[in-house]
TIVO-2410 file (N, C-alpha, C; in nm, 3 decimals):
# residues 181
REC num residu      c1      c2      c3 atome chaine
REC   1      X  -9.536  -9.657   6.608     N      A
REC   1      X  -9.425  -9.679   6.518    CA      A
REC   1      X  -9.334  -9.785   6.579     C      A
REC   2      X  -9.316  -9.883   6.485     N      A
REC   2      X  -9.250 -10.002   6.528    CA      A
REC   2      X  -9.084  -9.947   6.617     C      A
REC   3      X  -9.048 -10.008   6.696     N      A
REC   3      X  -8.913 -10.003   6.718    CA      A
REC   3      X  -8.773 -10.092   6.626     C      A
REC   4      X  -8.686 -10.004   6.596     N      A
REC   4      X  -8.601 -10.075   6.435    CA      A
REC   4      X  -8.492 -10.107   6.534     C      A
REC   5      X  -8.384 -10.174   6.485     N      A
REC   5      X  -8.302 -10.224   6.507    CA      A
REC   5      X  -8.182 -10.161   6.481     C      A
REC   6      X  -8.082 -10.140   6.580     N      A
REC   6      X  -7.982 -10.096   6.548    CA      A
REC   6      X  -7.824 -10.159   6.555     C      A
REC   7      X  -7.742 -10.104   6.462     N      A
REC   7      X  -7.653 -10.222   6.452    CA      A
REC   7      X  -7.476 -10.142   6.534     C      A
REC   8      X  -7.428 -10.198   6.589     N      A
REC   8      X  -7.288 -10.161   6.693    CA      A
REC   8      X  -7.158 -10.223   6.612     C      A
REC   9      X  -7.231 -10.258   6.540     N      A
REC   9      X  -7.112 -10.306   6.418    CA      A
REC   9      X  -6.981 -10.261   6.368     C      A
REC  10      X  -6.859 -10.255   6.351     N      A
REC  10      X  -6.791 -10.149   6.241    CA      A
REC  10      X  -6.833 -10.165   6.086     C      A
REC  11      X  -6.892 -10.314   6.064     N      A
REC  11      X  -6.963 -10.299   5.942    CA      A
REC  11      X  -7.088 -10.332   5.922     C      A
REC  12      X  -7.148 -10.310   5.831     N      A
REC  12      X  -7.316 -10.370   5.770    CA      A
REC  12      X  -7.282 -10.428   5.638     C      A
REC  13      X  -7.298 -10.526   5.602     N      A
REC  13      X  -7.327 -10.582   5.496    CA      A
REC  13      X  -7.179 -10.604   5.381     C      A
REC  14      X  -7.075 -10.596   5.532     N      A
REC  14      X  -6.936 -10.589   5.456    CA      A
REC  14      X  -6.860 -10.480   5.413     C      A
REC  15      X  -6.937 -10.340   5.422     N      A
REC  15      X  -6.885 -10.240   5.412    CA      A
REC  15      X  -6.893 -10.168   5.542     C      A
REC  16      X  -6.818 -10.033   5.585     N      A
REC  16      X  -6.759  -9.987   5.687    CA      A
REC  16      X  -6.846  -9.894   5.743     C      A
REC  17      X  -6.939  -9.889   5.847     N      A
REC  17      X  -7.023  -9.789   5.884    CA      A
REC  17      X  -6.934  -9.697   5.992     C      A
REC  18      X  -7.019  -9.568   5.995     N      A
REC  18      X  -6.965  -9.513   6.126    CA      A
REC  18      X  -7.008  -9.492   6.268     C      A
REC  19      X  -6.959  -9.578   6.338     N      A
REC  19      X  -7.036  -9.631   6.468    CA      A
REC  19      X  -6.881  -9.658   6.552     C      A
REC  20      X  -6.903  -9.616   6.680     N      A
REC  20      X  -6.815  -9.621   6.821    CA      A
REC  20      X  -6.882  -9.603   6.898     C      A
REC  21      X  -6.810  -9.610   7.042     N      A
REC  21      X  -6.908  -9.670   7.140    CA      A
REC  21      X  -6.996  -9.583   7.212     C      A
REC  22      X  -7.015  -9.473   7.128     N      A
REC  22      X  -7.125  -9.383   7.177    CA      A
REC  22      X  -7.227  -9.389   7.050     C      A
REC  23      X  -7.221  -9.431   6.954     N      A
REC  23      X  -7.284  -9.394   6.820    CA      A
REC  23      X  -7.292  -9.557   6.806     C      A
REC  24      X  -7.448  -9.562   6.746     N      A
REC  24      X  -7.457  -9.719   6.672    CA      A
REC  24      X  -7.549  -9.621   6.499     C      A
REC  25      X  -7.578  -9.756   6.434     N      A
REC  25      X  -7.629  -9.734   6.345    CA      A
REC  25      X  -7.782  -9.722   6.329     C      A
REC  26      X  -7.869  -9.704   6.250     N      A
REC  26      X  -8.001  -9.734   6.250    CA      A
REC  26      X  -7.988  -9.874   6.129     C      A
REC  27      X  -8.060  -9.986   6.180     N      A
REC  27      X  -7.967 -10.110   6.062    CA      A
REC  27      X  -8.088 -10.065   5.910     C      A
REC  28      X  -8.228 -10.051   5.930     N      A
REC  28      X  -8.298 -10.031   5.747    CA      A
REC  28      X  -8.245  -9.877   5.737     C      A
REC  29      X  -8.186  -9.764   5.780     N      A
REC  29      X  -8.154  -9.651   5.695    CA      A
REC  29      X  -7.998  -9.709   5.612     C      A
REC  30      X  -7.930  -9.817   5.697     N      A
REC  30      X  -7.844  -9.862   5.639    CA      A
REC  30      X  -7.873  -9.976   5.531     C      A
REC  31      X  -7.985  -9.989   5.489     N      A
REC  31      X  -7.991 -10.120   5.421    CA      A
REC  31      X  -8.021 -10.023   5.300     C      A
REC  32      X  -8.111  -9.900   5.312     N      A
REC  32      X  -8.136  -9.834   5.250    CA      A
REC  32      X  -8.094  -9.754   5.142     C      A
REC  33      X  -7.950  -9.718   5.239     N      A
REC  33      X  -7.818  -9.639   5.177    CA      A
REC  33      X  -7.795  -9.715   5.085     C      A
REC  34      X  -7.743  -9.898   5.128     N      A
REC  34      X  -7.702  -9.998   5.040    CA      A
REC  34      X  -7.747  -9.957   4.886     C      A
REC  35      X  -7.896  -9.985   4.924     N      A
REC  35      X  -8.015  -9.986   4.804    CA      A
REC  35      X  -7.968  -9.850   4.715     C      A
REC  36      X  -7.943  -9.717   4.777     N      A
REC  36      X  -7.918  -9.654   4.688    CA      A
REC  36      X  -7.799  -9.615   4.657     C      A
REC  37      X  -7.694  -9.662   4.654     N      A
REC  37      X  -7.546  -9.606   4.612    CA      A
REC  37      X  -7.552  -9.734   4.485     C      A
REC  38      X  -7.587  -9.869   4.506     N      A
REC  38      X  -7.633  -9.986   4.430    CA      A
REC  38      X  -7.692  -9.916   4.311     C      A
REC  39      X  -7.843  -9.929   4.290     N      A
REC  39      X  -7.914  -9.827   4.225    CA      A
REC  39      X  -7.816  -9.726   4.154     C      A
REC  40      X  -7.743  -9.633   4.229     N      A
REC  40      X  -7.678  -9.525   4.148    CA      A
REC  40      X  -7.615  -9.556   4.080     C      A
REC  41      X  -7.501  -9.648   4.082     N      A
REC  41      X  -7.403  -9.710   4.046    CA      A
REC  41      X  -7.442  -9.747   3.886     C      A
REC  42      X  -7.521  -9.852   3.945     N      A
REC  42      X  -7.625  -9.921   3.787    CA      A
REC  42      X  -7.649  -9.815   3.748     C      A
REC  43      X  -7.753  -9.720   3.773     N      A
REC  43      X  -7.805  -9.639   3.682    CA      A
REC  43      X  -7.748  -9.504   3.585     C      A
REC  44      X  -7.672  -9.457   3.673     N      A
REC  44      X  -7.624  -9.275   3.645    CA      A
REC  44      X  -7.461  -9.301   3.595     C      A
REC  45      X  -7.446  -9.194   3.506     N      A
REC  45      X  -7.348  -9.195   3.425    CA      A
REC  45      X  -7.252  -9.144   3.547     C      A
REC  46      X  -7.250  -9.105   3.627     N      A
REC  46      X  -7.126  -9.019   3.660    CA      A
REC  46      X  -7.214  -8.937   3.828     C      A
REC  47      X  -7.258  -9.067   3.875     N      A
REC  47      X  -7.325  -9.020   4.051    CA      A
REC  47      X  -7.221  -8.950   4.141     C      A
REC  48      X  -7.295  -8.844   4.208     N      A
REC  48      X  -7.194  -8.800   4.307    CA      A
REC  48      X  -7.306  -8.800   4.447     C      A
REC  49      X  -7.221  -8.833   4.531     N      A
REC  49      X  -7.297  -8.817   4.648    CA      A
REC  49      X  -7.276  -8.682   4.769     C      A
REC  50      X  -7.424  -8.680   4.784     N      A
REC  50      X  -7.389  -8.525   4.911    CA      A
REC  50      X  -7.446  -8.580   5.000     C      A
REC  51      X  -7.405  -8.528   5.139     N      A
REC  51      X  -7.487  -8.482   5.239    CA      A
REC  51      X  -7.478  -8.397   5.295     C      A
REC  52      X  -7.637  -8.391   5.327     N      A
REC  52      X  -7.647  -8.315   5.395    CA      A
REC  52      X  -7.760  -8.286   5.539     C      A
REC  53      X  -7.789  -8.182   5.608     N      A
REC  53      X  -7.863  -8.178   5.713    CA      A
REC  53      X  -7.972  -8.077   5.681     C      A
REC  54      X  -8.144  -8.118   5.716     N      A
REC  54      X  -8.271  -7.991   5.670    CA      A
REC  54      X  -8.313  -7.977   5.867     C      A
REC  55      X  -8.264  -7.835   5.866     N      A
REC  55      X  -8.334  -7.768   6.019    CA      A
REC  55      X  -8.399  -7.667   5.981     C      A
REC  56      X  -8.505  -7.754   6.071     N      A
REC  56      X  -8.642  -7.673   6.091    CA      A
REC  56      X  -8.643  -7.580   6.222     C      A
REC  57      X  -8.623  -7.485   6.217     N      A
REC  57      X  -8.664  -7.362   6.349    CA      A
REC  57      X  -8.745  -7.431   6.451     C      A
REC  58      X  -8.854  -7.477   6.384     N      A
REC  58      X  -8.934  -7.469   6.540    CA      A
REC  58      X  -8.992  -7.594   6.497     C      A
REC  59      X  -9.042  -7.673   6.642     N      A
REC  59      X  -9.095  -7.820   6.617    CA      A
REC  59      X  -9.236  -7.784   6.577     C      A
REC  60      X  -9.272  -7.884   6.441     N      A
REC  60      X  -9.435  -7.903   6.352    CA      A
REC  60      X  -9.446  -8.004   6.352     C      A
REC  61      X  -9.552  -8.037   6.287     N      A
REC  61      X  -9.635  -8.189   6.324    CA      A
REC  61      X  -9.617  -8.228   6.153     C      A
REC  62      X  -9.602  -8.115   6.112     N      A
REC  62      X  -9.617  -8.190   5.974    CA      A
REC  62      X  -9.478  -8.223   5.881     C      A
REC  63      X  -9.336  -8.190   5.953     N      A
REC  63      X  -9.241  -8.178   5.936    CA      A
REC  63      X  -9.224  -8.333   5.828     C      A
REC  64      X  -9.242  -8.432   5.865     N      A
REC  64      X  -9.224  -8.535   5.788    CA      A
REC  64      X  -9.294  -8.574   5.629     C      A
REC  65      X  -9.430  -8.504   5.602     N      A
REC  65      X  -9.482  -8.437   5.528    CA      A
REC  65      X  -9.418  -8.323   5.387     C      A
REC  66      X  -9.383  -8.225   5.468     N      A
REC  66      X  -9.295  -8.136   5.405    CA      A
REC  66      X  -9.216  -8.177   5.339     C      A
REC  67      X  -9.135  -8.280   5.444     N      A
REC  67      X  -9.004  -8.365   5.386    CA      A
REC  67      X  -9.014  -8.419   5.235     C      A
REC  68      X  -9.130  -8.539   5.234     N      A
REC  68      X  -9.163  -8.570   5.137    CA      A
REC  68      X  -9.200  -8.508   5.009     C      A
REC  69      X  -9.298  -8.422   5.083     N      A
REC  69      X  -9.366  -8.308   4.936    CA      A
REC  69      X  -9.258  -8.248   4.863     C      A
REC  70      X  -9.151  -8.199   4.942     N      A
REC  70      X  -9.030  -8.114   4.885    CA      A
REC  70      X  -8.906  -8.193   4.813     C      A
REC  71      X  -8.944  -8.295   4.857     N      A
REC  71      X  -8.838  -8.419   4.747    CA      A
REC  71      X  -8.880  -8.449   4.621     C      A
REC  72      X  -8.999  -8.468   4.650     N      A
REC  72      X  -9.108  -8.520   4.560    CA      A
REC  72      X  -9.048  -8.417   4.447     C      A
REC  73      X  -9.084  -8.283   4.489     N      A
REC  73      X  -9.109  -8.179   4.364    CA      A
REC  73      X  -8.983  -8.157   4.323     C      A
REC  74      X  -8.852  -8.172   4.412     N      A
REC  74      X  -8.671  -8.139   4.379    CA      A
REC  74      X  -8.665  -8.225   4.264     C      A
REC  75      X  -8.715  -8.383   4.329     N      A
REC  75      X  -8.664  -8.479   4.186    CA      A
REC  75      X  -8.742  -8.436   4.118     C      A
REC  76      X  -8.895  -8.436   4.072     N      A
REC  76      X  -8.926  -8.406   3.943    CA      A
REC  76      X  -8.885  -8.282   3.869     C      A
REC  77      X  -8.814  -8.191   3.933     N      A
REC  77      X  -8.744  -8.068   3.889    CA      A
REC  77      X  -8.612  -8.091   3.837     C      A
REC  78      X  -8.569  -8.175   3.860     N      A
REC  78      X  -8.450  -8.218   3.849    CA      A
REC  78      X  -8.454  -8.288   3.735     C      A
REC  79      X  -8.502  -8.375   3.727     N      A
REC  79      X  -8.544  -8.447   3.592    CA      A
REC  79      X  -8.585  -8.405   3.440     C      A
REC  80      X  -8.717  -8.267   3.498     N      A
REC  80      X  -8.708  -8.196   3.372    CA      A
REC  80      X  -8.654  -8.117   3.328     C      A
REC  81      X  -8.574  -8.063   3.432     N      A
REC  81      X  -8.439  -7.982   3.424    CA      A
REC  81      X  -8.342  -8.049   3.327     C      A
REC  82      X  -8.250  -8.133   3.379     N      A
REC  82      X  -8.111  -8.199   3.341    CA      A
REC  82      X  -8.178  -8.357   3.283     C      A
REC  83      X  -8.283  -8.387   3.294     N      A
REC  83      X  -8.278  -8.532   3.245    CA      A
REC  83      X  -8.256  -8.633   3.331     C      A
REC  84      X  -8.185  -8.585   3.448     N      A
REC  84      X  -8.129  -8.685   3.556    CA      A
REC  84      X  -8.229  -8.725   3.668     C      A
REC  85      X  -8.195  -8.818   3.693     N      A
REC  85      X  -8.264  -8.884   3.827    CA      A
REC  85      X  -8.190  -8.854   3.934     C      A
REC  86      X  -8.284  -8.809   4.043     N      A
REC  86      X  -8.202  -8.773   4.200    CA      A
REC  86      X  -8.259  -8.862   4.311     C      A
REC  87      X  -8.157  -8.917   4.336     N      A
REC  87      X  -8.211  -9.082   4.432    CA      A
REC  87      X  -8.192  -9.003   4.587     C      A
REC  88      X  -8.265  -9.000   4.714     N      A
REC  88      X  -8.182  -9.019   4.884    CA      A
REC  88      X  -8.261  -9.102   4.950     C      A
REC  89      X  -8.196  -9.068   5.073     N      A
REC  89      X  -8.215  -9.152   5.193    CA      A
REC  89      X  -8.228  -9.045   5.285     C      A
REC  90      X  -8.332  -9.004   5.340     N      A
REC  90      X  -8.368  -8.942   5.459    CA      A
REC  90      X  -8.354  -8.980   5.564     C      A
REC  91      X  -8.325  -8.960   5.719     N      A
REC  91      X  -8.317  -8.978   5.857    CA      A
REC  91      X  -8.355  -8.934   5.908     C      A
REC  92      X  -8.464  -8.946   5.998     N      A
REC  92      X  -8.467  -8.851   6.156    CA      A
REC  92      X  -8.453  -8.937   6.199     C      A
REC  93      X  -8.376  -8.886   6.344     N      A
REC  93      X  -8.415  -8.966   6.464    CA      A
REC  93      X  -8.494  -8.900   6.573     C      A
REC  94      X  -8.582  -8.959   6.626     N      A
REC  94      X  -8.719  -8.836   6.703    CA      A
REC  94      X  -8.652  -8.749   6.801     C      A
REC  95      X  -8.544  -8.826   6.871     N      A
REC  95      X  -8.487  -8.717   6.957    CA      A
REC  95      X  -8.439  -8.593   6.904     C      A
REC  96      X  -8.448  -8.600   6.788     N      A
REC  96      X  -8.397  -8.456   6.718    CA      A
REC  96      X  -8.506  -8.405   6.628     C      A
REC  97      X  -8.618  -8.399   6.657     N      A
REC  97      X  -8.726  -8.378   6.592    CA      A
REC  97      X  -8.733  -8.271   6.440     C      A
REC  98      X  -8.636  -8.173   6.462     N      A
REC  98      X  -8.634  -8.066   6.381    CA      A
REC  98      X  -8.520  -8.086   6.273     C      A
REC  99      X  -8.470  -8.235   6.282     N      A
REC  99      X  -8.351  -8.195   6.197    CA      A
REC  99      X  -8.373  -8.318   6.108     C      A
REC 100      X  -8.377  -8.364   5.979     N      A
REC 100      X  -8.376  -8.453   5.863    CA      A
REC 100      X  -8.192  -8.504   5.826     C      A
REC 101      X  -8.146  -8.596   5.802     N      A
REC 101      X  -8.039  -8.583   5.746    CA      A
REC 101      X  -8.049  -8.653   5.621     C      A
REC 102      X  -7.997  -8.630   5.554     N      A
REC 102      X  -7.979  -8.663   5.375    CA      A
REC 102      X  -7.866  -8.724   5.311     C      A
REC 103      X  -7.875  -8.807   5.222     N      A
REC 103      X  -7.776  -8.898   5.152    CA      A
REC 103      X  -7.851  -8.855   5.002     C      A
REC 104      X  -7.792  -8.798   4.962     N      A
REC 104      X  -7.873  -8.737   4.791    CA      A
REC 104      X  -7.762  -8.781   4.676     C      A
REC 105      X  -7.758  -8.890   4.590     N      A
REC 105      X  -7.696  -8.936   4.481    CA      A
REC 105      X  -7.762  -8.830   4.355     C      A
REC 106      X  -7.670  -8.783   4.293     N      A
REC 106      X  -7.757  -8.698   4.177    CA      A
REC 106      X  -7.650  -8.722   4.066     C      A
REC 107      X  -7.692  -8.701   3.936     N      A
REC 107      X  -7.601  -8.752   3.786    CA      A
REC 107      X  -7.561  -8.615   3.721     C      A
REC 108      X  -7.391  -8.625   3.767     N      A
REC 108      X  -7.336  -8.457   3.707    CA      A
REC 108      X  -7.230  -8.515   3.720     C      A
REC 109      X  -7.170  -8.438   3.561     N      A
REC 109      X  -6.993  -8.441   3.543    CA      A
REC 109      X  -6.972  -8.355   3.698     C      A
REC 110      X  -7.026  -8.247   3.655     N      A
REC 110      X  -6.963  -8.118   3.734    CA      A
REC 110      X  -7.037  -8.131   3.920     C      A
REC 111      X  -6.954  -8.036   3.979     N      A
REC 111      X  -7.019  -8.042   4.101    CA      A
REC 111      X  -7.121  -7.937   4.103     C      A
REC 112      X  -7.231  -7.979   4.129     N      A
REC 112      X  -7.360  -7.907   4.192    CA      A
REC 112      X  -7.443  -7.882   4.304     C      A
REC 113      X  -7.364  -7.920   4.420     N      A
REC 113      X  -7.389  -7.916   4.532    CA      A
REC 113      X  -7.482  -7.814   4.607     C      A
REC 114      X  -7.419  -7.725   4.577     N      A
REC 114      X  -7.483  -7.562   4.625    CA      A
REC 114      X  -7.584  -7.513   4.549     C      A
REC 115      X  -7.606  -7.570   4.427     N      A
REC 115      X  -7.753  -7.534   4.368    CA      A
REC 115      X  -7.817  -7.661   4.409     C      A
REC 116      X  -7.803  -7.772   4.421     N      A
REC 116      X  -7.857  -7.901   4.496    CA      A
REC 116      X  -7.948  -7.830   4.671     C      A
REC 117      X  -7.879  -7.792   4.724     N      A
REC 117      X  -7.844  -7.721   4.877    CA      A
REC 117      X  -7.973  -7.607   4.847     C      A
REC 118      X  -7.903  -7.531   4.783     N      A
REC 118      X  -8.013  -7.396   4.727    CA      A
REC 118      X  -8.180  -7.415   4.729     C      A
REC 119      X  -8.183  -7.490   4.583     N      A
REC 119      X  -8.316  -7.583   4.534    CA      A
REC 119      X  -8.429  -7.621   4.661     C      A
REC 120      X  -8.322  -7.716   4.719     N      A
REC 120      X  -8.375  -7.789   4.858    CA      A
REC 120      X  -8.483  -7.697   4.948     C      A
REC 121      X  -8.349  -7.573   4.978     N      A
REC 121      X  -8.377  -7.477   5.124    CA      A
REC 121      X  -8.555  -7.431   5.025     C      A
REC 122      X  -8.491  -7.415   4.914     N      A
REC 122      X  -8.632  -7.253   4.841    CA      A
REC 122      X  -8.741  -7.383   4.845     C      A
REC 123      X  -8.762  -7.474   4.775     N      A
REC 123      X  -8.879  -7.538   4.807    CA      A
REC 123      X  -8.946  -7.582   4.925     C      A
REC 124      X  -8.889  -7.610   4.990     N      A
REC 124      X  -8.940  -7.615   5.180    CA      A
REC 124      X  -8.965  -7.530   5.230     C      A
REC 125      X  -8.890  -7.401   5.223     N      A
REC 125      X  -8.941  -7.256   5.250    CA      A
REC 125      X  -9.058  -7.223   5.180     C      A
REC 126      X  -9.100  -7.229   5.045     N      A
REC 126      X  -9.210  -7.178   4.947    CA      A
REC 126      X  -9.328  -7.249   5.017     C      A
REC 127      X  -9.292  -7.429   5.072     N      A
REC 127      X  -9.397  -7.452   5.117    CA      A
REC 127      X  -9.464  -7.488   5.235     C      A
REC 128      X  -9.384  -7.444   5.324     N      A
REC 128      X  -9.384  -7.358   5.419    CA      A
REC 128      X  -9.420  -7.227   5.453     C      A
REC 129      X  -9.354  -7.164   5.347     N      A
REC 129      X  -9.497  -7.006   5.379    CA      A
REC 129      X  -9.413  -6.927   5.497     C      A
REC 130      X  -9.336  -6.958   5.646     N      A
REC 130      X  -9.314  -6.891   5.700    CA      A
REC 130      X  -9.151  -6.800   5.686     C      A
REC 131      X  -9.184  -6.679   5.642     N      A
REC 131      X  -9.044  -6.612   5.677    CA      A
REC 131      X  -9.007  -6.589   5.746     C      A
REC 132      X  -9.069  -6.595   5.905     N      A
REC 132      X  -9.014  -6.563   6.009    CA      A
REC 132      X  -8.892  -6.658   6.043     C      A
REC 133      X  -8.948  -6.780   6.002     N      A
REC 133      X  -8.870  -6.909   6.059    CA      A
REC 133      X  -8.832  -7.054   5.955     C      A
REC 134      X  -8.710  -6.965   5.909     N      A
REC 134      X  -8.674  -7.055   5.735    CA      A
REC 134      X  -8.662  -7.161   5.774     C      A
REC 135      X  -8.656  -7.232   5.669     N      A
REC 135      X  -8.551  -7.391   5.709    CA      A
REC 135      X  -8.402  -7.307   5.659     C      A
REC 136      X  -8.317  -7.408   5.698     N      A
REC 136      X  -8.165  -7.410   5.684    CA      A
REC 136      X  -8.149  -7.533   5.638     C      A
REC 137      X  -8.107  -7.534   5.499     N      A
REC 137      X  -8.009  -7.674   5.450    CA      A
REC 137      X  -7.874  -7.604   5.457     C      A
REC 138      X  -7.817  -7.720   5.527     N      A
REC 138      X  -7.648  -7.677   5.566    CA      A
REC 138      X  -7.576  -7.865   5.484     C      A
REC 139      X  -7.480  -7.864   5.442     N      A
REC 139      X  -7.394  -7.941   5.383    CA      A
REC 139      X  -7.330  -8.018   5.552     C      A
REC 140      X  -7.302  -8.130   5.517     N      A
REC 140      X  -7.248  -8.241   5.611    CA      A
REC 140      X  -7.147  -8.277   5.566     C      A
REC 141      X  -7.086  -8.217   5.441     N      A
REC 141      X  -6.916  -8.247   5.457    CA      A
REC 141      X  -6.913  -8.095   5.295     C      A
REC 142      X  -6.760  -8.127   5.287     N      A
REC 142      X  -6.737  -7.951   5.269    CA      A
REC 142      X  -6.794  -8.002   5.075     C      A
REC 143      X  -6.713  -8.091   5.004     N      A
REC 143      X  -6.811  -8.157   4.855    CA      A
REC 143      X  -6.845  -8.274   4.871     C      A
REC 144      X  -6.922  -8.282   4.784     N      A
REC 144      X  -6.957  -8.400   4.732    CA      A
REC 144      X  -6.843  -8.519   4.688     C      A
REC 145      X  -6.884  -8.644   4.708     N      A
REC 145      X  -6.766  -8.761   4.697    CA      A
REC 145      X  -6.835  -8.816   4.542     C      A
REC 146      X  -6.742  -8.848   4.427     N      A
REC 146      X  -6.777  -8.881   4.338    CA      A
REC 146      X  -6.792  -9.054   4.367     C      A
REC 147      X  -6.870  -9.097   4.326     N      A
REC 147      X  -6.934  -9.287   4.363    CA      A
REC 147      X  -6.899  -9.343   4.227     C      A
REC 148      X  -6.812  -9.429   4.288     N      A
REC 148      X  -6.794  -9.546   4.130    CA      A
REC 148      X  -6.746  -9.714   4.242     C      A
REC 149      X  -6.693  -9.775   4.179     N      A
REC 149      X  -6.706  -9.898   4.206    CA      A
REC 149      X  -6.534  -9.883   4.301     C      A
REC 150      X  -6.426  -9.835   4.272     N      A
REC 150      X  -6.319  -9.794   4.316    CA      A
REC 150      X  -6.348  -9.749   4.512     C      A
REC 151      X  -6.415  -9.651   4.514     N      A
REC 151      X  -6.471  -9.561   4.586    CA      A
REC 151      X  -6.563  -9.641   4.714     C      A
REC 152      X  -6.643  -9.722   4.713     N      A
REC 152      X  -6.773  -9.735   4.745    CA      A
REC 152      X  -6.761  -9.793   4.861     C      A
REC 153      X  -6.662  -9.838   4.921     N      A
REC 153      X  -6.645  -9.846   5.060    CA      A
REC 153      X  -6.658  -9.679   5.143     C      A
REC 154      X  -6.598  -9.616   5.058     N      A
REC 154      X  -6.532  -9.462   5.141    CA      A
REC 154      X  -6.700  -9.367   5.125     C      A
REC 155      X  -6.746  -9.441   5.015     N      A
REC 155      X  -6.924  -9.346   5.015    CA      A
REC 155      X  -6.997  -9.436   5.116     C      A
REC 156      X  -6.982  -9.539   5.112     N      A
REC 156      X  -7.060  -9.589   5.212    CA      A
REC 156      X  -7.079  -9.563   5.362     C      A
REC 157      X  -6.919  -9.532   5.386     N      A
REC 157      X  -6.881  -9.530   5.478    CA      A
REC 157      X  -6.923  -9.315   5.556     C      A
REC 158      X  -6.928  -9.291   5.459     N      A
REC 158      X  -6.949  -9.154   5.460    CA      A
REC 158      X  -7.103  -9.131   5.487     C      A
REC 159      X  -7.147  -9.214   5.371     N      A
REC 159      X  -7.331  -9.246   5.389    CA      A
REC 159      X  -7.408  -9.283   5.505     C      A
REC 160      X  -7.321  -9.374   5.596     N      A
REC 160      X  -7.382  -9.417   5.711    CA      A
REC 160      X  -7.406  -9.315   5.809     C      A
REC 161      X  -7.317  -9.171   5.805     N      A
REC 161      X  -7.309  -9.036   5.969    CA      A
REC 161      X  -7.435  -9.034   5.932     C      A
REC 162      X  -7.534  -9.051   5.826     N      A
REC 162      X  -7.708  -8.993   5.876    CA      A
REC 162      X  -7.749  -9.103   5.944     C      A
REC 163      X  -7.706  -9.202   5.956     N      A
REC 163      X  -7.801  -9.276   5.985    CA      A
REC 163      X  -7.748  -9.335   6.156     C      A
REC 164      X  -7.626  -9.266   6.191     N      A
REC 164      X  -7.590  -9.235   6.338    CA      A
REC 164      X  -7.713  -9.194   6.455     C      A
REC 165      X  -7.689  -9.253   6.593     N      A
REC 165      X  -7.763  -9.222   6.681    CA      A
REC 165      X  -7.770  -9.290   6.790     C      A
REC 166      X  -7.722  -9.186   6.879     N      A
REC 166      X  -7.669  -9.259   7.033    CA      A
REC 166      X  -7.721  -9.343   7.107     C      A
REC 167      X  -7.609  -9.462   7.115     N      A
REC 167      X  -7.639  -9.561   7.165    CA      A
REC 167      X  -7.750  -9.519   7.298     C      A
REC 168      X  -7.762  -9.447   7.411     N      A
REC 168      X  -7.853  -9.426   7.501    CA      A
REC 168      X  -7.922  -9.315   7.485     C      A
REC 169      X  -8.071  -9.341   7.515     N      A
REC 169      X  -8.142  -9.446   7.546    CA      A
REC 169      X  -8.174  -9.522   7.431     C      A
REC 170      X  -8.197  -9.648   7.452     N      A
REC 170      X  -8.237  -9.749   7.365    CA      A
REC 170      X  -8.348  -9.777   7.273     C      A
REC 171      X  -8.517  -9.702   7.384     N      A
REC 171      X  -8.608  -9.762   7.296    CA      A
REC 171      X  -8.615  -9.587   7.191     C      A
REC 172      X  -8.521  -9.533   7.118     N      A
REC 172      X  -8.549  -9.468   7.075    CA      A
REC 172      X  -8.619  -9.518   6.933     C      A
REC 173      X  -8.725  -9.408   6.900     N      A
REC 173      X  -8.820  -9.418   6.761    CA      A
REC 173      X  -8.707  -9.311   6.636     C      A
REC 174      X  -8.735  -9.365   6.501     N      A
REC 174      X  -8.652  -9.313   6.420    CA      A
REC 174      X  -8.769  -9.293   6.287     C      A
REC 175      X  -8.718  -9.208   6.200     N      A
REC 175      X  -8.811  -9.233   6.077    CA      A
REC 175      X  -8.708  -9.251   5.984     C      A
REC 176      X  -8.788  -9.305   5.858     N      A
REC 176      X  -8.668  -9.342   5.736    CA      A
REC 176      X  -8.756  -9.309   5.644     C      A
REC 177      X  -8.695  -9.226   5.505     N      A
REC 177      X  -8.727  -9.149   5.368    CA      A
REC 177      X  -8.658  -9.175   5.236     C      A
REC 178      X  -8.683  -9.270   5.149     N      A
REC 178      X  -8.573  -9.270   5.092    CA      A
REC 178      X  -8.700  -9.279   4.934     C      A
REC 179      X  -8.615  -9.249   4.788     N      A
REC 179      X  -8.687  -9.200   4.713    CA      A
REC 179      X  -8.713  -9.351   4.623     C      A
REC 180      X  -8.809  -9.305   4.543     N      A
REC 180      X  -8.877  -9.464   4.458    CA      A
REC 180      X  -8.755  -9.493   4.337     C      A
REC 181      X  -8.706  -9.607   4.314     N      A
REC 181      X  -8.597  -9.612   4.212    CA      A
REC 181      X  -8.449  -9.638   4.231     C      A
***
C-alpha cells in the first residue's frame, strides 16, 4: 500500500482543517471530504453531517471488507427507505487497526442521527455473526451540523478530526472509504 501524503497545514484547499503540532492531516481523505460535502451541497435538499467512530473489539483481517459490505447495504437501505442518498468518507489509520472513522452526509429535515448510529452498529453486527464481541458505533460530536453554503467552512472544518493522525512516526500506512456519488 502506497504511502499518502500528509498535510501540516491549518488549511487544505482554502478551508480550515484540524491539525497542530501533534496532529497533521491525511491530504486524499481530505480531498475526499472536499468531494463530498461538494456533492451534498449540489445534490440533497437539506444535508446534515455526522460523525462518527466504528470499534471493532478485536483485530480481523477482514475488517476493511465489513466496512464496505455494511455501507454498501446502509445506503441501499436508506434509499429505499426515505428516497435519500447517504454519501461518507471512511478513515483508518493502521496504527489503530480496530477503529474506522466516518464523515456520513445524509438528506433529512429532521435529525436522525441515532437511528443513522443504530442502523450502522445492527448491520456490522448481523454480519459479523459474533455476540461475544459487538462492534460499537459511538458519535464524534454530541449532533449532527446542518451543511449549506453559510456553514461549510465550520463542516469542513469539523470533517477533517477523521482524517487526523499523529504527526510521529511518519511512514505511517492509512486506508480511505468513501461512497460512489
Amino acid at each position: 500500500m502506497p504511502k499518502r501524503r500528509l498535510t501540516y497545514a491549518q488549511e487544505f484547499k482554502n478551508h480550515p482543517i484540524a491539525t497542530d503540532s501533534q496532529t497533521a492531516c491525511d491530504a486524499a481523505t481530505l480531498a475526499s471530504i472536499d468531494t463530498l460535502l461538494k456533492n451534498s451541497l449540489r445534490k440533497a435538499d437539506c444535508p446534515r453531517l455526522l460523525l462518527f467512530d466504528i470499534h471493532f473489539p478485536i483485530i480481523r483481517q477482514d475488517v476493511n471488507e465489513l466496512f464496505r459490505s455494511a455501507q454498501a447495504d446502509f445506503c441501499k437501505s436508506q434509499l429505499r427507505q426515505d428516497g435519500s442518498k447517504t454519501r461518507y468518507v471512511g478513515f483508518k489509520d493502521i496504527s489503530n487497526p480496530n477503529t474506522i472513522r466516518v464523515a456520513t452526509v445524509y438528506d433529512s429535515r429532521k435529525i436522525q442521527d441515532q437511528k443513522i448510529l443504530h442502523a450502522t452498529e445492527q448491520i456490522l453486527n448481523r454480519k459479523i455473526g459474533d455476540e461475544l464481541s459487538p462492534v460499537i458505533v459511538e458519535p464524534m460530536s454530541q449532533d449532527s451540523l446542518m451543511l449549506d453554503k453559510s456553514n461549510y467552512d465550520d463542516c469542513y472544518y469539523h470533517a477533517s478530526k477523521i482524517a487526523r493522525v499523529a504527526v510521529r512516526p511518519f511512514d505511517r500506512q492509512r486506508v480511505l472509504f468513501s461512497s460512489k456519488g
